[in-house]
C-alpha positions in Angstrom: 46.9 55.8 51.4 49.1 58.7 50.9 49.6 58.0 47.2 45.8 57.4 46.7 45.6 60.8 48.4 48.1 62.4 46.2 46.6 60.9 42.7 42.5 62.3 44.3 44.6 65.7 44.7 46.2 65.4 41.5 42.7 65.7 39.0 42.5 69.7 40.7 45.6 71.2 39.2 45.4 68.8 36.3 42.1 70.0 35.2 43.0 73.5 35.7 46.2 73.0 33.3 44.7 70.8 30.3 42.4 74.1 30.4 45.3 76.2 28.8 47.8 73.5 27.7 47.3 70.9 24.8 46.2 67.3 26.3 48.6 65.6 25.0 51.6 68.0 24.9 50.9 67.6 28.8 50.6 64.2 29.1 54.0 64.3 27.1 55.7 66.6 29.5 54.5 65.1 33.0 55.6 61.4 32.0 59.2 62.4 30.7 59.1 64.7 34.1 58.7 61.0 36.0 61.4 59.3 33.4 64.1 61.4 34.4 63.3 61.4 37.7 63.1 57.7 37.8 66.2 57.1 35.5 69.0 57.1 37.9 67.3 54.8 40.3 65.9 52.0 37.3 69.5 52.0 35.0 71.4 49.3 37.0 67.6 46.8 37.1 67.5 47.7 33.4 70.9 46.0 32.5 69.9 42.6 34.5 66.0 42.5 33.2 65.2 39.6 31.4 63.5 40.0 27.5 60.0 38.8 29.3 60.4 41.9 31.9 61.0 44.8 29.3 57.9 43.0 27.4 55.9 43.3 30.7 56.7 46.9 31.3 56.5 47.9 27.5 52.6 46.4 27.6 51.8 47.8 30.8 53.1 51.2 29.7 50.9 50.7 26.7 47.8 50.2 29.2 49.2 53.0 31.4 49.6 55.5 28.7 45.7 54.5 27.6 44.2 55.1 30.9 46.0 58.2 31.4 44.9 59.5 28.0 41.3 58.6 27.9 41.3 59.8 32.0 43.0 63.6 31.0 40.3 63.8 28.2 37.3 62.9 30.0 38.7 65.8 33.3 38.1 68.4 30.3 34.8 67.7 30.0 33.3 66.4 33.6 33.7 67.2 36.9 36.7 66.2 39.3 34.5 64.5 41.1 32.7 62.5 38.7 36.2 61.4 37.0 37.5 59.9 40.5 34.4 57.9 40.8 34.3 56.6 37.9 37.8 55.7 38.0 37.2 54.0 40.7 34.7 51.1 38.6 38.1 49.4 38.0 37.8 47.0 41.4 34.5 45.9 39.5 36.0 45.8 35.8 39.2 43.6 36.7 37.0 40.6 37.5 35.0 40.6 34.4 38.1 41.5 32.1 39.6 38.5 34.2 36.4 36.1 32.9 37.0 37.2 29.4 41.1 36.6 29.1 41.2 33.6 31.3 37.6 32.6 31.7 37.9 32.7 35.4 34.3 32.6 37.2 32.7 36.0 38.5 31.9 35.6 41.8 27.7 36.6 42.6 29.0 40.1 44.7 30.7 41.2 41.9 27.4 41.0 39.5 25.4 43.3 42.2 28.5 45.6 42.3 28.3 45.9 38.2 24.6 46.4 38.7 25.0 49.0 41.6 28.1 51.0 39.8 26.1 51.5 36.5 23.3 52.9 38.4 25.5 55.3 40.3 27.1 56.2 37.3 23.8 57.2 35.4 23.3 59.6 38.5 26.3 61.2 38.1 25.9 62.0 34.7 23.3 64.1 35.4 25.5 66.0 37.7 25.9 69.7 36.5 29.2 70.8 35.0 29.6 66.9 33.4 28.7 65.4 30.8 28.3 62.1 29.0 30.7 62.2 26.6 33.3 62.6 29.4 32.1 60.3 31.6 32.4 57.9 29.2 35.8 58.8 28.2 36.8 58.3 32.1 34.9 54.8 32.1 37.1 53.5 29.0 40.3 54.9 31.3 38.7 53.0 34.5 38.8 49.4 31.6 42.4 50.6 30.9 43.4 50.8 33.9 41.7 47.3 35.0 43.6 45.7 32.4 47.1 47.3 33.5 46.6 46.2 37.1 45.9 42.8 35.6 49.1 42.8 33.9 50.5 44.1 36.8 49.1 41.7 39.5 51.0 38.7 37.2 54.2 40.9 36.6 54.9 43.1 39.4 56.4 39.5 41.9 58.5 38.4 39.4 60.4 41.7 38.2 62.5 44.8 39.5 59.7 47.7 40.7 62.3 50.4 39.6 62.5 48.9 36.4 59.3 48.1 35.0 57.5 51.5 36.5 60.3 53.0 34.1 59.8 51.2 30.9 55.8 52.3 32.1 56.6 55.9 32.3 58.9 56.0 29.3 56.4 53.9 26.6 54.1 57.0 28.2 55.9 59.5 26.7 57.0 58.4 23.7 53.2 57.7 22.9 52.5 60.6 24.2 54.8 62.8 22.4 54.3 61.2 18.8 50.7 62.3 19.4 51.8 65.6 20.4 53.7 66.4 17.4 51.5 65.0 15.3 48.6 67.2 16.4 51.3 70.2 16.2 51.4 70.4 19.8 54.9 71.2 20.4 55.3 74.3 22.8 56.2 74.2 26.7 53.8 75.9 29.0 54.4 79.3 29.6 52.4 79.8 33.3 53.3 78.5 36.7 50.3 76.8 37.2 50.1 74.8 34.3 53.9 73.8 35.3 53.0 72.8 38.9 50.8 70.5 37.7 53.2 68.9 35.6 55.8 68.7 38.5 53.3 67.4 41.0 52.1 65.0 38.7 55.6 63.7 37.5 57.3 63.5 40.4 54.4 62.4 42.8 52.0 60.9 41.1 53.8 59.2 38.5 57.0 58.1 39.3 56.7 58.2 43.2 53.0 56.8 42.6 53.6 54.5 40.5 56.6 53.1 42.2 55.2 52.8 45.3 51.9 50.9 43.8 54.4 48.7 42.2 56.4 47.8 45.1 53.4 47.4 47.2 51.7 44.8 44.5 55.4 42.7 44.6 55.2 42.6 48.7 51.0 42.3 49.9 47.8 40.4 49.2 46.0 41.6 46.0 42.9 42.4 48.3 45.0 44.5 50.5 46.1 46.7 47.5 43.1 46.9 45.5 41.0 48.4 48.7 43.5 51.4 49.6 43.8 51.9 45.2 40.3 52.7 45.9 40.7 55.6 48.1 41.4 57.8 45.2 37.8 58.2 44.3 36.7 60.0 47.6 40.1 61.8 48.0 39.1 63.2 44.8 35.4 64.1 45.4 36.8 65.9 49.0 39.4 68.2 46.6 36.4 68.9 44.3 34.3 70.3 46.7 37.3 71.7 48.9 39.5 73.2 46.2 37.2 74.1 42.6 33.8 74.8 45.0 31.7 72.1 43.0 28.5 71.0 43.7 26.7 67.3 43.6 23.1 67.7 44.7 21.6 65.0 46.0 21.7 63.3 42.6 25.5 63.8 42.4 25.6 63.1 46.3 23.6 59.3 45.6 25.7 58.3 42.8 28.7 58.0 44.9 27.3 56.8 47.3 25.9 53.7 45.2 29.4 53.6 43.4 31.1 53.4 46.6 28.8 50.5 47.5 28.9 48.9 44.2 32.8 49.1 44.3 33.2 47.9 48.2 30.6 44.4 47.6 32.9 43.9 44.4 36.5 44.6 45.4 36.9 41.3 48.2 36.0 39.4 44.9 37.6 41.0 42.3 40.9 40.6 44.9 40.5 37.1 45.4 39.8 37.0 41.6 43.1 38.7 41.2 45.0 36.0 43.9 44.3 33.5 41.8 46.3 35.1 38.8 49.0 35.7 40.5 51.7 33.4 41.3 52.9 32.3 44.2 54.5 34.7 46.3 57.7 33.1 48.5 
């Protein structure tokens, strides 16, 4: 719950500092920020991971670095608030991305949640201060970011936490930073603000977030994970309202609210979904 509150948190200073700073050059910045930090701790698991482990975390980091892009480009244009509901349509995506990989059945609850997130979402657009074009940037990070937890639900038992939420951060940054030369993007920030963000979000949301999510997904129940990972949504609609003074209307106000629902009837079985693709934990 803490890290859930910590990534809600996390869409305030970030929107503020992709403002002023290139996307990517930032994106760049904050995941080598959570590589270093995380380097000390992950270079003894590196030595003793297995080929199939560095291929997990290099694919994962692939996902990761997806989300987070399409994520940081949608804040620019939509609210804080919008972004960390719609993040939160991954609990209904996983299940349907799940049908299409492994043609594993979708469960009836997780139809009415599809049905009851769109809705909500076509609220929210209509939200001032947002706009389609981001919200549907943040709806491709939400299918990212299904698809990493996929990976993750299979991966995260079998191999070294410390280690694969490295090779994560680290495929982050390098994809990150190509882009950011390539689009000329090369200079550090030059304002406190736009560097607190980057520490906050590289030390606590990424590499303590990340390893944290990852231990948690090695050591409880799928269902168990994927409720709390939800948290992030409200947690980031409270520091909208709290921190940047924005304002849903009712509109804004009933699009949560029938995300929230929509998410909630889905996640027991997207979870149980999710058990099944797991293996066995001893």
């Amino acid at each position: 719950m803490v890290v859930t509150a910590i990534w809600g948190y996390t869409f305030v200073p970030v929107q503020e500092a992709v403002a002023v700073y290139p996307l990517f050059a930032f994106l760049a910045v904050r995941f080598l920020i959570s590589s270093l930090v995380l380097a000390p701790f992950a270079w003894q698991p590196l030595r003793t991971l297995p080929r199939s482990g560095w291929l997990a975390g290099l694919g994962a980091g692939t996902l990761l670095a997806a989300a987070y892009g399409l994520q940081t480009a949608g804040l620019e244009l939509t609210t804080v608030t919008s972004t960390g509901f719609i993040t939160g349509l991954y609990v209904v995506f996983t299940p349907l991305l799940a049908l299409a990989l492994f043609a594993t059945p979708v469960p009836r609850p997780v139809w009415v949640g599809v049905v009851l997130s769109v809705a909500g979402l076509l609220l929210l657009s209509g939200v001032p201060g947002g706009s389609w074009l981001g919200n549907g940037l943040v709806l491709g990070n939400a299918v990212a970011q299904s698809l990493q937890i996929v990976a993750m639900e299979r991966f995260a038992p079998r191999y070294d936490a410390r280690a694969l939420t490295f090779l994560q951060m680290s495929v982050a940054v390098t994809l990150f930073a190509a882009i950011a030369v390539g689009a000329g993007q090369v200079e550090l920030p030059d304002d406190a603000a736009t560097w607190y963000a980057l520490v906050v979000t590289g030390v606590f949301a990424g590499a303590l977030g990340y390893l944290v999510a990852t231990w948690v997904q090695s050591r409880t129940t799928a269902a168990r994970a994927a409720l709390v990972f939800t948290l992030e949504a409200p947690f980031a609609a409270l520091f909208g309202v709290l921190l940047l003074s924005e304002r849903l209307g009712w509109a804004g106000w009933a699009g949560c609210a029938v995300m929230l629902t929509g998410i909630v009837l889905a996640e027991p079985a997207a979870s149980a979904t999710l058990r099944r693709l797991v293996p066995s934990r001893v």
